[in-house]
C-alpha positions in Angstrom: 0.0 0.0 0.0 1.8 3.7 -1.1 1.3 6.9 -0.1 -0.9 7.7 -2.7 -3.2 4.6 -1.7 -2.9 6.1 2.1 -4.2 9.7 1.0 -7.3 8.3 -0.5 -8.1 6.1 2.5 -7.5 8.8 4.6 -9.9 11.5 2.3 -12.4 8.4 2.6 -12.0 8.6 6.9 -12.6 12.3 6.8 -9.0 12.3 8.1 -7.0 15.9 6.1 -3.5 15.3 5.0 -1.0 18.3 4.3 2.6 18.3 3.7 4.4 21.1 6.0 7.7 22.4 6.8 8.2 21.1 10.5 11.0 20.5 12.5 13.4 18.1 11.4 12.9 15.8 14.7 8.9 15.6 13.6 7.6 13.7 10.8 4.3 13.7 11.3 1.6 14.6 13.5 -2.1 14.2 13.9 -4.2 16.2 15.9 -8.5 16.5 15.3 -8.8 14.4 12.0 -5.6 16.3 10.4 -2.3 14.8 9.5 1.0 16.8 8.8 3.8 15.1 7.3 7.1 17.1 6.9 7.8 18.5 3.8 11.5 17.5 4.4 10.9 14.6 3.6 11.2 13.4 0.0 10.7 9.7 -0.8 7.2 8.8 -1.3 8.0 5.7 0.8 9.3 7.0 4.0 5.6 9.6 4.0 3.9 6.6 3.5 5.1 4.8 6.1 4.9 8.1 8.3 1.1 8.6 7.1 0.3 5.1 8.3 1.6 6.0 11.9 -0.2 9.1 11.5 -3.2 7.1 10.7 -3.0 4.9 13.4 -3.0 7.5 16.0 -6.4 8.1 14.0 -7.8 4.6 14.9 -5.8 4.3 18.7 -4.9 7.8 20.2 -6.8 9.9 22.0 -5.8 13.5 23.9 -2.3 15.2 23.0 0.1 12.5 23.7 3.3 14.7 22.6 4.3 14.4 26.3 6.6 10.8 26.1 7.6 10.6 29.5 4.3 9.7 30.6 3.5 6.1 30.2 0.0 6.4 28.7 1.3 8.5 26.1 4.2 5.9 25.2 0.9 3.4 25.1 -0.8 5.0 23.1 2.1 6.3 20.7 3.1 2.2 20.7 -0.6 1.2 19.6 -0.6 3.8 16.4 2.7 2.4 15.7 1.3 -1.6 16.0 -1.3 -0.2 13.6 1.1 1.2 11.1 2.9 -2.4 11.0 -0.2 -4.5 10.2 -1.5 -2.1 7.9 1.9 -1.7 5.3 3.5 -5.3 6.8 0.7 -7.6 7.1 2.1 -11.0 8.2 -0.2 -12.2 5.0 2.1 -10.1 2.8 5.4 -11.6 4.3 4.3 -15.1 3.5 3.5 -14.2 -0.1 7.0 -12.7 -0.3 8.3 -15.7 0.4 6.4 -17.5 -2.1 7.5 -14.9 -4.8 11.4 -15.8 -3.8 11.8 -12.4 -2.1 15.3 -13.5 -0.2 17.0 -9.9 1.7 15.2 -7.1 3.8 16.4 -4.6 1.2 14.2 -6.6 -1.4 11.5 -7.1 1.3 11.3 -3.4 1.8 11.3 -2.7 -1.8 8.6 -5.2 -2.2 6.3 -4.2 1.1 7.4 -0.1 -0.1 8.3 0.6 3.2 11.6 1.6 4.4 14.2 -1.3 5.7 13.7 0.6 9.2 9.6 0.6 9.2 10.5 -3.2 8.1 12.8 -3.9 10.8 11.0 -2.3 13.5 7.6 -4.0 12.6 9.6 -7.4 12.5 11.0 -6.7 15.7 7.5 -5.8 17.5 5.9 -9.2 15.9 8.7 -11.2 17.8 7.6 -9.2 20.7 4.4 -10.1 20.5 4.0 -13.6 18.9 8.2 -14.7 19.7 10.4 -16.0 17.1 7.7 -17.5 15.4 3.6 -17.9 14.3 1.5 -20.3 12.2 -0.6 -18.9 9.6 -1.9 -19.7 6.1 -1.1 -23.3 7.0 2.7 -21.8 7.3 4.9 -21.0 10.0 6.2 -17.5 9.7 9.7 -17.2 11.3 10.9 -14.0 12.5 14.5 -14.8 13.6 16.1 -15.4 10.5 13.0 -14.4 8.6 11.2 -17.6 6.6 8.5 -19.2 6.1 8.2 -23.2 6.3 4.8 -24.8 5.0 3.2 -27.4 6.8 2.1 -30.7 5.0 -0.4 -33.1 6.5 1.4 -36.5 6.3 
């Protein structure tokens, strides 16, 4: 899913989506059913994988959370995040990577069009919350290395 595909969904949710000169530590915010993604920012991939987290604080956040050292704000900053992953890296979508031969992250990424650190942070929070591994599709999806093995009934 690009960026282009992200804008429509989020002109569909009513959600606004502008592209700003911010600071260079922000790449997005959302605030009242309005995303900003900094203008800074030039690859279509990287705002894509910003407007998803943007998007998920759509669907999980509530409040001005901008405050991290409070631990409901890291909660809910971690949810919009987790949201961001299944959208762009659906566990269904590594699987059929793996059936089209895709071998490296840098491919992965390419194939997903997400960044290679969008892709290893949303590998890293599915070993977090499934461990090194989870059946799906009739297929065990390993996370540490990344691979898939199918199952057969004997």
């Amino acid at each position: 899913m690009g960026y282009e595909d992200l804008l429509f969904e989020s002109e569909l949710l009513g959600v606004s989506v502008y592209e700003k000169k911010l600071s260079k530590k922000i790449k997005g915010l959302y605030s009242n059913n309005v995303v900003c993604i900094n203008k800074k920012i030039e690859s279509s991939i990287e705002k894509a994988c910003v407007l998803a987290e943007e998007l998920g604080h759509y669907h999980t956040s509530s409040g001005n959370i901008l405050d991290q050292s409070k631990i409901e704000n890291r909660k809910q900053e971690k949810r919009a995040r987790n949201w961001a992953y299944k959208k762009l890296v659906p566990l269904e979508k590594l699987i059929s990577a793996s059936k089209e031969g895709i071998q490296t992250k840098y491919e992965l990424a390419e194939y997903l069009a997400v960044t290679e650190e969008f892709l290893e942070d949303a590998i890293k929070r599915y070993k977090e919350e499934y461990g090194l591994f989870t059946e799906i599709e009739g297929k065990i999806l390993y996370f540490e290395p990344l691979g898939v093995l199918e199952l057969k009934n004997f």
